[in-house]
N, CA, C and O of each residue as an XYZ file, in Angstrom:
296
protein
N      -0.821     38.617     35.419
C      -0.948     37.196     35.153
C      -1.949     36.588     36.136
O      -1.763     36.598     37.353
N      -3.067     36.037     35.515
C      -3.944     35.287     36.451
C      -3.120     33.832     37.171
O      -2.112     33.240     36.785
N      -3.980     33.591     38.294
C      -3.493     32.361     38.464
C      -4.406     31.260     38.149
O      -5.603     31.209     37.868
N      -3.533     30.454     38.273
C      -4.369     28.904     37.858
C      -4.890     28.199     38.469
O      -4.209     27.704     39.368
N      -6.222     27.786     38.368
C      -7.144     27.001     39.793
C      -7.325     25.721     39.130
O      -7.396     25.632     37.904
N      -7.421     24.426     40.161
C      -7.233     23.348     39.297
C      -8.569     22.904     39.458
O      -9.104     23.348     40.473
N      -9.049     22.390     38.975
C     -11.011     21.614     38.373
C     -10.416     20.060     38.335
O      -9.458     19.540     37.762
N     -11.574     19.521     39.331
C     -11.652     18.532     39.414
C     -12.911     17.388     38.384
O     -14.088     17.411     38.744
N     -12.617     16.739     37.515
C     -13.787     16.490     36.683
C     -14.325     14.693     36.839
O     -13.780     13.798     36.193
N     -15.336     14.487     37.700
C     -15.721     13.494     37.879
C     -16.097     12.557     37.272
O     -17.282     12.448     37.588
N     -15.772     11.545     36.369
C     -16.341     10.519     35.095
C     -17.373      9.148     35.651
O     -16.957      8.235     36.364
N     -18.608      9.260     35.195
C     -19.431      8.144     35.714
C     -18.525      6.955     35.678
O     -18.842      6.062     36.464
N     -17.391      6.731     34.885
C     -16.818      5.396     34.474
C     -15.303      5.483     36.094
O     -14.103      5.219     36.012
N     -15.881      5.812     36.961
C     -14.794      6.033     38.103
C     -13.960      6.654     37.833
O     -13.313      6.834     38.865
N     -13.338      7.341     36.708
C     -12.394      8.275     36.453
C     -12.486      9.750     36.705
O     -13.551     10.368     36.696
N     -10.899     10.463     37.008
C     -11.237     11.949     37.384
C     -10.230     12.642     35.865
O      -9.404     11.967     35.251
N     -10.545     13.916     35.581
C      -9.589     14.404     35.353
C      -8.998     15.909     35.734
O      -9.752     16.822     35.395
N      -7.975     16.239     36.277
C      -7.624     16.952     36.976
C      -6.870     18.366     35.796
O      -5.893     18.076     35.106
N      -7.371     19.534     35.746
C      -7.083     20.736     35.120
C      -6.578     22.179     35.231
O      -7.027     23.143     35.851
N      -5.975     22.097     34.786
C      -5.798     23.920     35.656
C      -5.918     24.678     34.757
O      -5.216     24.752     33.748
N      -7.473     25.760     35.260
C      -7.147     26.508     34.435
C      -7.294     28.201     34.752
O      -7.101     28.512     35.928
N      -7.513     28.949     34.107
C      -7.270     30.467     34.260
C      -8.843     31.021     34.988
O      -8.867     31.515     36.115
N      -9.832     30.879     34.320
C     -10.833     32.037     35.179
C     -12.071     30.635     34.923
O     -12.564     30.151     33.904
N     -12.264     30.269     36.716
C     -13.756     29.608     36.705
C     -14.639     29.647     36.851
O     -15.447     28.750     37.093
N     -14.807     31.178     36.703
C     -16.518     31.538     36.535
C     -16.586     31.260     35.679
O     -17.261     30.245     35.852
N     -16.331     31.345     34.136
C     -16.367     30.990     32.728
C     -16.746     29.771     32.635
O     -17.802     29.431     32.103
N     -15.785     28.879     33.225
C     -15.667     27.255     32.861
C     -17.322     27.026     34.116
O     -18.223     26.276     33.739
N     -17.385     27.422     34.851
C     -18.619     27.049     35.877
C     -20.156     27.752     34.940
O     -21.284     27.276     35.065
N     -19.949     28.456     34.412
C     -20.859     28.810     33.480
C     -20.945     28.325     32.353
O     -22.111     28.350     31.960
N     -20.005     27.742     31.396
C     -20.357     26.946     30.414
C     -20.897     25.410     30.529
O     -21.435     24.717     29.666
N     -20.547     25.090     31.993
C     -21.055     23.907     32.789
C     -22.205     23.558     33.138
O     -22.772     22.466     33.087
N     -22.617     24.851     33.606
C     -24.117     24.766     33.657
C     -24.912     25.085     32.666
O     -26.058     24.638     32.678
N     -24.505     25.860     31.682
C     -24.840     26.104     29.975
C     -24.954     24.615     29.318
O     -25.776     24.366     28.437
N     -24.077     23.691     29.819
C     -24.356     21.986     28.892
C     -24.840     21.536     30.166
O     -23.804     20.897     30.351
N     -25.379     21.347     31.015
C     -25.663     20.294     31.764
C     -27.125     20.811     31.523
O     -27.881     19.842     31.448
N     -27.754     21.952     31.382
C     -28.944     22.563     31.222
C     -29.342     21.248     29.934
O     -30.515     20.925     29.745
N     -28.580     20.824     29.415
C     -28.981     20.574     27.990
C     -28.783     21.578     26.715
O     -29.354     21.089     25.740
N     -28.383     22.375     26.520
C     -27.898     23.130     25.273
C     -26.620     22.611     24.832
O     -26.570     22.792     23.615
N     -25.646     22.094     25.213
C     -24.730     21.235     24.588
C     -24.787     20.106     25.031
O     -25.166     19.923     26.188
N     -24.435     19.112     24.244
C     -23.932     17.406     24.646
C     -22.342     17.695     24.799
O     -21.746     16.949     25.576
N     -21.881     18.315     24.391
C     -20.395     18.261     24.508
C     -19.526     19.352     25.906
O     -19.143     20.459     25.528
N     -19.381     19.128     26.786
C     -18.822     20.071     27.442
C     -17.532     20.772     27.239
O     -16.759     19.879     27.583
N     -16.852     21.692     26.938
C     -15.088     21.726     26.398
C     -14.753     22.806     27.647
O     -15.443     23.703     28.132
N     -13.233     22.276     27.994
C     -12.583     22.887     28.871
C     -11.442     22.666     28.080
O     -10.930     21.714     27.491
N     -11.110     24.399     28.342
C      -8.913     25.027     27.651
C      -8.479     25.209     29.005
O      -8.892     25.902     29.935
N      -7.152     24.070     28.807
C      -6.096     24.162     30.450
C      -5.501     25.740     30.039
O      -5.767     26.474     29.087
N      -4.724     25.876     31.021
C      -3.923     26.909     31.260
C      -2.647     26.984     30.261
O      -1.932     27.985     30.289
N      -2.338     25.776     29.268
C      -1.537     25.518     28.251
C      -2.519     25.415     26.480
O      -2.118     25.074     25.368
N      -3.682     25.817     26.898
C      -4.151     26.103     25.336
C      -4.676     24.861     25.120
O      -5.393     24.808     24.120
N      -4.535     23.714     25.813
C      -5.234     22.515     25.301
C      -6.596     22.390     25.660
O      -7.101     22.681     26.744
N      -7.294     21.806     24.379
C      -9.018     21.443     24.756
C      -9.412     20.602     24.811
O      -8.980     19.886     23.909
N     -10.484     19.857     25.756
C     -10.773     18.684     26.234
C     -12.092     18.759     26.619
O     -12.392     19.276     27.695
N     -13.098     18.202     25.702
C     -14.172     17.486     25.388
C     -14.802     16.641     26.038
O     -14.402     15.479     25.969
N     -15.519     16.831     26.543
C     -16.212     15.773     27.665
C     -17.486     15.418     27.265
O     -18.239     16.389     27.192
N     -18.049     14.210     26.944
C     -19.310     14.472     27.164
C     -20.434     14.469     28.109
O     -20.540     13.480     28.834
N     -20.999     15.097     28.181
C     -22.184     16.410     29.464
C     -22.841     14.464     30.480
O     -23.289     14.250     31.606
N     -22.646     13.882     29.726
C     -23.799     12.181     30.441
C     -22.788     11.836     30.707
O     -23.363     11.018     31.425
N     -21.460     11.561     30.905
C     -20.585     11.044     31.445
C     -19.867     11.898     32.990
O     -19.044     11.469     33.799
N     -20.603     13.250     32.929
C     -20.103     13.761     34.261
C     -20.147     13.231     35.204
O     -21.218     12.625     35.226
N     -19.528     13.042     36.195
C     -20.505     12.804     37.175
C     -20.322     13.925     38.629
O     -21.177     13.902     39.515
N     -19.479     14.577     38.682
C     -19.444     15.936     39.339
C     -18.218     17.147     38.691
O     -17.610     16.834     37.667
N     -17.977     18.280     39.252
C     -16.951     19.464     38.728
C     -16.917     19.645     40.053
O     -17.885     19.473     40.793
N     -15.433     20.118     40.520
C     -14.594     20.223     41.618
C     -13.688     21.590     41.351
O     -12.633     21.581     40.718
N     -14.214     22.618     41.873
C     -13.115     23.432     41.926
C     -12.473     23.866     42.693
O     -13.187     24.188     43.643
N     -11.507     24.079     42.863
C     -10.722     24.685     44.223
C      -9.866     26.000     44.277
O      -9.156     26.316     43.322
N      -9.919     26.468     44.981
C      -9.971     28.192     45.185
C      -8.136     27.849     44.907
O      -7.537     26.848     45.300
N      -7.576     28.971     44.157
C      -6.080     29.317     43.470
C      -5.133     28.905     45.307
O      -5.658     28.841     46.419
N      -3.696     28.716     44.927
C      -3.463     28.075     46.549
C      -1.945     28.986     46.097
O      -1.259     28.953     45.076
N      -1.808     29.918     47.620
C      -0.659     30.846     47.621
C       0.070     29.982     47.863
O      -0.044     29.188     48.797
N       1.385     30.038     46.613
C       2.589     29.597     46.512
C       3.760     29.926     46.894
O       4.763     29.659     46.233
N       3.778     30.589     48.082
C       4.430     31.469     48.763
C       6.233     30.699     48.051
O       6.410     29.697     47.358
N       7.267     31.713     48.624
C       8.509     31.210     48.188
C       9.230     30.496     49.143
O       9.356     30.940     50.284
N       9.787     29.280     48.742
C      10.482     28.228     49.293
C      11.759     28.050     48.833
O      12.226     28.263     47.714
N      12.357     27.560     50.009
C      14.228     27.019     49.845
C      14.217     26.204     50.679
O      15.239     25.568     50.936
């Protein structure tokens, strides 16, 4: 089971939205695949199968952060 790294997604309109998902070389490569200009639409799948559509002129940065050991607690 991979773990889940959460992406931080920056919106010119002051908004973030916050994601977790499975492998971000993928998602960091399709990122730079639409920001190049080959898509207007950017899409990111969370770690629950859902997809979320961004469009590429409304970014205004991607935030990722390295998976965080969840060691066990009581």
């Amino acid at each position: 089971m991979k773990e889940s790294i959460s992406v931080r997604i920056g919106l010119s309109s002051a908004r973030e939205l916050e994601i977790s998902v499975e492998d971000s070389d993928d998602l960091i490569a399709s990122f730079e695949k639409a920001v190049k200009g080959k898509d207007s639409v950017f899409w990111v799948t969370d770690t629950r199968g859902h997809r979320f559509g961004i469009n590429v002129s409304s970014i205004a940065f991607l935030e990722v952060d390295k998976p965080i050991d969840r060691g066990v607690g009581f």
